[in-house]
C-alpha positions as CSV (number, residue, x, y, z in Angstrom):
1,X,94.6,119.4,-7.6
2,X,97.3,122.3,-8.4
3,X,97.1,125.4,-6.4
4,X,94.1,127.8,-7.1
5,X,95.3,130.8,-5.2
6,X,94.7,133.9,-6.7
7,X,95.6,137.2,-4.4
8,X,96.6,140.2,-6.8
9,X,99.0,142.1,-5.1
10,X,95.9,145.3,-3.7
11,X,94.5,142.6,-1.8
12,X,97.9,141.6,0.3
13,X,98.7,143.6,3.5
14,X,102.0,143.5,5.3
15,X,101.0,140.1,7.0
16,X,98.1,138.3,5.4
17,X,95.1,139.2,2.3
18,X,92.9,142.0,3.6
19,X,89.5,141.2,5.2
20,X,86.6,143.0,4.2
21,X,87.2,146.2,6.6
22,X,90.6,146.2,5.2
23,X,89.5,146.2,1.7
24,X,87.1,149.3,2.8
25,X,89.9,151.3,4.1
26,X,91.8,150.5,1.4
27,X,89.2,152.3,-1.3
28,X,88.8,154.8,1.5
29,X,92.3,155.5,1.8
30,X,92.6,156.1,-2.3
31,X,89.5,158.2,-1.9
32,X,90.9,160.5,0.5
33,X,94.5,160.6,-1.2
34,X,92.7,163.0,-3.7
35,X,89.9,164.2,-1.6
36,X,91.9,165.9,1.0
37,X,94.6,167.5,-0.8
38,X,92.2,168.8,-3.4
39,X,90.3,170.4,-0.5
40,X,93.1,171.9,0.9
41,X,93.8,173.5,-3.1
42,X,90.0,174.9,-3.6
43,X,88.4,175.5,-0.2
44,X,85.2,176.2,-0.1
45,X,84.9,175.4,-3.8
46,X,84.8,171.6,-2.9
47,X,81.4,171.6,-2.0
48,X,80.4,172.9,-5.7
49,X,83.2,171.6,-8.1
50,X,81.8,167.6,-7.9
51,X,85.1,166.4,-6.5
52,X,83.3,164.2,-3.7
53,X,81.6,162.5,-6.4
54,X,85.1,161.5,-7.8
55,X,86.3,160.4,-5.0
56,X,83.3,158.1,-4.5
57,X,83.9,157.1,-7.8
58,X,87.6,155.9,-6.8
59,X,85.9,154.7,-3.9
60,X,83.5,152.3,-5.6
61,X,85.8,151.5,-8.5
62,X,88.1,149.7,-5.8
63,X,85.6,148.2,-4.1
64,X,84.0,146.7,-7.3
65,X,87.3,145.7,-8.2
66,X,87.9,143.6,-5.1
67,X,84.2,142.1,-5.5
68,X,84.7,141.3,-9.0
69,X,88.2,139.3,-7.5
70,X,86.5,137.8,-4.8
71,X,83.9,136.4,-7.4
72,X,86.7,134.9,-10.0
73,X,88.4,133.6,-7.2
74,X,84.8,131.4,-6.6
75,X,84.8,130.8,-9.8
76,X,88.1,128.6,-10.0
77,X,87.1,125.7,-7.7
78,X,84.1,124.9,-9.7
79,X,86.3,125.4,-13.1
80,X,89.1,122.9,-11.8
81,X,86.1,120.5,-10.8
82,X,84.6,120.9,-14.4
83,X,87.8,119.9,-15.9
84,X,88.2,116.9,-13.6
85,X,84.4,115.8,-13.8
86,X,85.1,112.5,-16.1
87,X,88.9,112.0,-14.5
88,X,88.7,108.5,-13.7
89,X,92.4,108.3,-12.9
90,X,92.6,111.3,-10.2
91,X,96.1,110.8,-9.2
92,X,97.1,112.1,-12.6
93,X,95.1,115.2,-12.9
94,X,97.0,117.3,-10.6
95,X,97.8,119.9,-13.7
96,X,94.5,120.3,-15.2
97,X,94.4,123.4,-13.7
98,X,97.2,124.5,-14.9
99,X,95.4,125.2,-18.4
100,X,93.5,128.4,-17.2
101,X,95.5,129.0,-13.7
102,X,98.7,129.8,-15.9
103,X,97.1,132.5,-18.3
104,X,95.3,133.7,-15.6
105,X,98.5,134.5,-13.3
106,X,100.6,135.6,-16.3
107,X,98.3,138.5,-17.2
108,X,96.8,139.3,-13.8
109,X,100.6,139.6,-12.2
110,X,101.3,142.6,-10.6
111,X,103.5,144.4,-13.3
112,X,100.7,143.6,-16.1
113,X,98.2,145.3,-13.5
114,X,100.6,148.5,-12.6
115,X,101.1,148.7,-16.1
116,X,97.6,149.3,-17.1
117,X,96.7,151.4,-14.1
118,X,99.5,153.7,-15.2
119,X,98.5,153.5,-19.4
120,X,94.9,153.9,-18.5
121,X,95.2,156.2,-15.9
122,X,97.6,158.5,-18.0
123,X,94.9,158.3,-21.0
124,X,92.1,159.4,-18.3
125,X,94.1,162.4,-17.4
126,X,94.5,163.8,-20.7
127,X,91.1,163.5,-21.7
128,X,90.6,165.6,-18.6
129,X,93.2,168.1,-19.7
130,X,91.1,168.2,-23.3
131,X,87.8,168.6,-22.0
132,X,89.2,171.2,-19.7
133,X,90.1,171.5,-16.0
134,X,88.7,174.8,-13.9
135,X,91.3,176.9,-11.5
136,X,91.9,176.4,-8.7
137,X,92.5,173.0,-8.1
138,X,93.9,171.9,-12.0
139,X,96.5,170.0,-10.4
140,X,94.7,168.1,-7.6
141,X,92.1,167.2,-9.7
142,X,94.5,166.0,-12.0
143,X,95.3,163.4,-10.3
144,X,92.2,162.3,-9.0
145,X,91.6,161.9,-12.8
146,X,94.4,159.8,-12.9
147,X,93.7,157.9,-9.7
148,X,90.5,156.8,-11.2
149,X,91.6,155.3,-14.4
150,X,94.4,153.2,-12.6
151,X,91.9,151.3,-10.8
152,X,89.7,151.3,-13.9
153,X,92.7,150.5,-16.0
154,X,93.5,147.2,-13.3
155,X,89.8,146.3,-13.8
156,X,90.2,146.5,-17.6
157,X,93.2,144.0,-17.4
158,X,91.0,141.8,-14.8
159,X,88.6,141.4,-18.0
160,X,91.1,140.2,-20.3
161,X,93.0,138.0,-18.0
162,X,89.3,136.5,-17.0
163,X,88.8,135.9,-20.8
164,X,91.9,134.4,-22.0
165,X,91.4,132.0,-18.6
166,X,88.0,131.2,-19.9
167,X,89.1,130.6,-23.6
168,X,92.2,127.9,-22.3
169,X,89.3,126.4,-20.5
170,X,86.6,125.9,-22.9
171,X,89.3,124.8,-24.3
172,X,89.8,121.8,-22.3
173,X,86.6,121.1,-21.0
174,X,84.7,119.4,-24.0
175,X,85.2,116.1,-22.9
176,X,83.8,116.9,-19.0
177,X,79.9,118.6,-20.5
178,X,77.0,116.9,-19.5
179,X,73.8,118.1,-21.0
180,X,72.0,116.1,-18.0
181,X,73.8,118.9,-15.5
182,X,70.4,120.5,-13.6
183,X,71.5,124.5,-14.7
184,X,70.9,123.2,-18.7
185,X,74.1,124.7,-20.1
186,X,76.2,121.5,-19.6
187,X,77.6,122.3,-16.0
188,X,79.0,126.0,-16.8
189,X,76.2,128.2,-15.7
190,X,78.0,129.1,-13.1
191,X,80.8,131.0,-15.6
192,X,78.1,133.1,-17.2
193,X,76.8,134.1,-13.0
194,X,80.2,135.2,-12.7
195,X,80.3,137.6,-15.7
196,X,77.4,138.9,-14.9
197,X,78.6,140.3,-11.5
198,X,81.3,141.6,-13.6
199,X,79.4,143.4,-15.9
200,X,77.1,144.7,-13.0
201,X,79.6,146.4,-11.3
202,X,81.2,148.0,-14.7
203,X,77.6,149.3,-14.9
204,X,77.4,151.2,-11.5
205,X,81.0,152.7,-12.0
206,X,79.9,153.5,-15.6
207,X,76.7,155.3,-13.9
208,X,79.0,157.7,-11.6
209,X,81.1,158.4,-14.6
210,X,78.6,159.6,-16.5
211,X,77.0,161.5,-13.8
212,X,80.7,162.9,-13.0
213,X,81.2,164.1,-16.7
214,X,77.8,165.7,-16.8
215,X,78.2,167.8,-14.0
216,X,81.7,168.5,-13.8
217,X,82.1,172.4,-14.6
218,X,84.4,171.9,-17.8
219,X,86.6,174.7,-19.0
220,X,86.3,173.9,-22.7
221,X,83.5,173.5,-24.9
222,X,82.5,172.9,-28.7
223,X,81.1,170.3,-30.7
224,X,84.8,168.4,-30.6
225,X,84.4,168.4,-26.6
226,X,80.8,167.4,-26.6
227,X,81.9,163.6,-28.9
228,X,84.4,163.4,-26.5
229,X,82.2,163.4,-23.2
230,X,79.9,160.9,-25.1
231,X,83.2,158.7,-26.2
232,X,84.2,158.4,-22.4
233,X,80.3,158.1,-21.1
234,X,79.8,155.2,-23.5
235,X,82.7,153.3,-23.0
236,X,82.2,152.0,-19.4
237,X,78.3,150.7,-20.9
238,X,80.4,149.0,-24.0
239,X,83.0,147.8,-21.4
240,X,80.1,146.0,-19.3
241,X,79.0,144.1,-22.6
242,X,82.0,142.9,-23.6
243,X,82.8,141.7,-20.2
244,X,79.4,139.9,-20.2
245,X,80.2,138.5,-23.8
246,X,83.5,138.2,-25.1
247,X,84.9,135.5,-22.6
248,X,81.4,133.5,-23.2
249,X,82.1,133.4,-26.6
250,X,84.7,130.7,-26.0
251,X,82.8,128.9,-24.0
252,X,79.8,129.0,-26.4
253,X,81.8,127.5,-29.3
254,X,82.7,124.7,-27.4
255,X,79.3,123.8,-25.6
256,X,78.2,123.9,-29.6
257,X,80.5,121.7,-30.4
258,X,79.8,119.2,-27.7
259,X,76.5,119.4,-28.4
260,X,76.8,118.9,-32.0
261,X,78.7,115.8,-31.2
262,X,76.3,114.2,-29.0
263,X,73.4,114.7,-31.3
264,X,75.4,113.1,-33.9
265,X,75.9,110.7,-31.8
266,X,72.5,110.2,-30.8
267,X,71.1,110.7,-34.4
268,X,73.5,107.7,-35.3
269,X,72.2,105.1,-32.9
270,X,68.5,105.6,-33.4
271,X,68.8,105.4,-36.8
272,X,70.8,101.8,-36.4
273,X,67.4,100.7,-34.1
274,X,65.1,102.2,-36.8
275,X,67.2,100.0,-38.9
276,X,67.0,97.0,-36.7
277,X,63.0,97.7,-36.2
278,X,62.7,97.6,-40.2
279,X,64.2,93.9,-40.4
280,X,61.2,92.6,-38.6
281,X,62.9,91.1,-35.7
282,X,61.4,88.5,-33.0
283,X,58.6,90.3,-30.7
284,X,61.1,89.6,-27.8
285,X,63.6,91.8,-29.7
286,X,61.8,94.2,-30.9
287,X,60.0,95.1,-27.5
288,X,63.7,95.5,-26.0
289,X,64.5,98.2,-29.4
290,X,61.2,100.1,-28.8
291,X,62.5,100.6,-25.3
292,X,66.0,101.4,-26.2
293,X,64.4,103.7,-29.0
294,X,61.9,105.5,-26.1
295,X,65.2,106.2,-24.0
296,X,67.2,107.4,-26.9
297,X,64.4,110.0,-27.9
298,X,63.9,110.8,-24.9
299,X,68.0,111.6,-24.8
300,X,67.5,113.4,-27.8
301,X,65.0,116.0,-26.1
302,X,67.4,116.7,-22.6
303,X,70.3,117.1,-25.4
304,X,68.1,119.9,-27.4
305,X,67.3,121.6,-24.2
306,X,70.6,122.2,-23.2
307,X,71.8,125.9,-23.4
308,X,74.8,126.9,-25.1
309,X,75.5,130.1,-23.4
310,X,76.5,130.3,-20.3
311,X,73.9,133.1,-19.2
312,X,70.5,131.8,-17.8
313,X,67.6,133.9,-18.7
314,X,67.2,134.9,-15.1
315,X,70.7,136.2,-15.1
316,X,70.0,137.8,-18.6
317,X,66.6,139.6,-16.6
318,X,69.0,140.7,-13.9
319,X,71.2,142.2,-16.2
320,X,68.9,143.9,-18.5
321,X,67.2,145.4,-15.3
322,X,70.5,146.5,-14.1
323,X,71.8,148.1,-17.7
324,X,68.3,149.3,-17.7
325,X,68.4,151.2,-14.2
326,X,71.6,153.0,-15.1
327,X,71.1,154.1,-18.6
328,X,68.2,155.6,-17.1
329,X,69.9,157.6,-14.3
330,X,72.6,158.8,-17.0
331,X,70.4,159.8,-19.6
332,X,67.8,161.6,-16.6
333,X,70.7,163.7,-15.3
334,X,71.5,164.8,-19.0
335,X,68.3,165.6,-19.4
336,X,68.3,167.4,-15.9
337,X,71.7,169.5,-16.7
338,X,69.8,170.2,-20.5
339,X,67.2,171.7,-18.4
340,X,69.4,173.6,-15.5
341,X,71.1,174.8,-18.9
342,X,68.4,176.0,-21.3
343,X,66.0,177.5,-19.2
């Protein structure tokens, strides 16, 4: 088995990877880089201007960003095992990891991730400087604008290095489905729990966003600001479905195309009994292809059950409830500040 470390560079301290406290003081610590200078900049203002809730935003977005790691890091073991299922020489299979482990390094190394932080977090500010940042405090607030789309910017990058992973591993895992697995989606259910999590946790960012955007007391308005705020409410919602779908859609493709296979398969050999049962063989014969045709029907029925996407329906349920529970609480403050607004 090849290596299946994976420690981005936020989760290494000076010594070892940061436990869970240090993970916590960590998003604390980015919280507060904003949060305190900004206090010193408006004063009293802090209380009203909504700047705690972007700091809890920063706050969460790191923290979701090192649970969404920790749960691709789970997610490895059983994709190197997947790959190796139907290895019988295991002496030789010491690189089959390398299909998705390589990908997965090259785009989550820790230039790609600065990079993004930076483009993302740049492209957050100047949104903020179009929609309009109040006095006092434009500068502070500045960069907590920016602070918050690096760390949404990494977690963007997380969701394409998790997909391209995914795709080199569909990839290579045809031969290693089994429609007898117990989760009914050939032995990869446990891909489509992952993205779930990931989606989930786009979702409760996505939440604060919006509730951030809606209160925030922006210095410009118009029609022209208005699609904006909408543009960057939407996109954290959009960013939780692609995150749930695009790196399944890999995967799909190539639990279709197993199962297409083995229903060919199967669809071949009960019509060569049905052909043998039509020649009118000996009783002692044909007894042995009634059984043989039994078990191959029988096949035939575990093979249609099996699922071709990776997402269960009691995952799907979770999800829906979750994308449910947040588009609610963004569209019941909108209609909140409508209300505050238009007495």
């Amino acid at each position: 088995m090849s290596d299946l470390t994976f420690i981005p560079f936020y989760e290494r301290g000076p010594a070892r990877p940061f436990g869970l406290i240090g993970k916590v003081l960590v998003a604390a610590a980015l919280g507060l880089t904003f949060l305190l200078p900004h206090a010193i900049a408006v004063g009293d203002k802090m209380l009203t201007d909504w700047s705690w809730l972007l700091a809890a935003l920063i706050m969460t977005a790191m923290l979701s960003l090192y649970y969404a790691t920790d749960t691709l890091r789970k997610l490895l073991p059983g994709m190197g095992l997947r790959l190796r299922a139907n290895e019988i020489d295991r002496a030789n299979d010491d690189d089959r990891d390398e299909v998705f482990m390589r990908p997965l390094r090259w785009w989550l190394s820790t230039g790609n991730f600065i990079l993004a932080g930076i483009v993302v977090g740049l492209i957050n500010a100047a949104v903020g400087i179009e929609l309009g940042i109040p006095n006092p405090g434009y500068y502070t607030t500045l960069f907590g604008f920016f602070l918050a789309g690096f760390v949404c910017g990494m977690a963007t990058l997380g969701i394409v290095g998790v997909t391209i992973a995914v795709a080199q591993f569909a990839r290579a895992a045809d031969e290693s489905f089994d429609y007898t697995a117990p989760d009914g989606c050939g032995g990869v259910q446990f891909i489509g729990e992952g993205l779930i999590v990931f989606s989930s946790v786009t979702l409760v960012v996505g939440v604060m966003i919006s509730v951030y955007i809606y209160m925030f007391p922006w210095a410009h308005h118009g029609p022209r600001i208005v699609f904006l705020q909408w543009i960057w409410i939407g996109l954290p919602y959009a960013l939780s479905l692609v995150v749930l779908l695009w790196p399944a859609i890999p995967l799909n493709d190539a639990l279709r195309r197993y199962k297409l296979g083995e229903e060919d398969k199967q669809a071949r050999l009960v019509a060569a009994i049905r052909r043998k049962l039509a020649a009118n063989p000996a009783d002692g014969a044909k007894k042995e292809l009634r059984d043989d045709y039994a078990f191959e029907q029988a096949v035939r029925r575990e093979l249609h059950a099996m699922g071709t996407w990776p997402h269960g329906i009691s995952a799907n349920l979770r999800y829906l409830g979750i994308f449910a529970a947040n588009a609610l609480a963004s569209a019941s403050t909108a209609v909140s500040l409508y209300h505050s607004t238009h007495p």
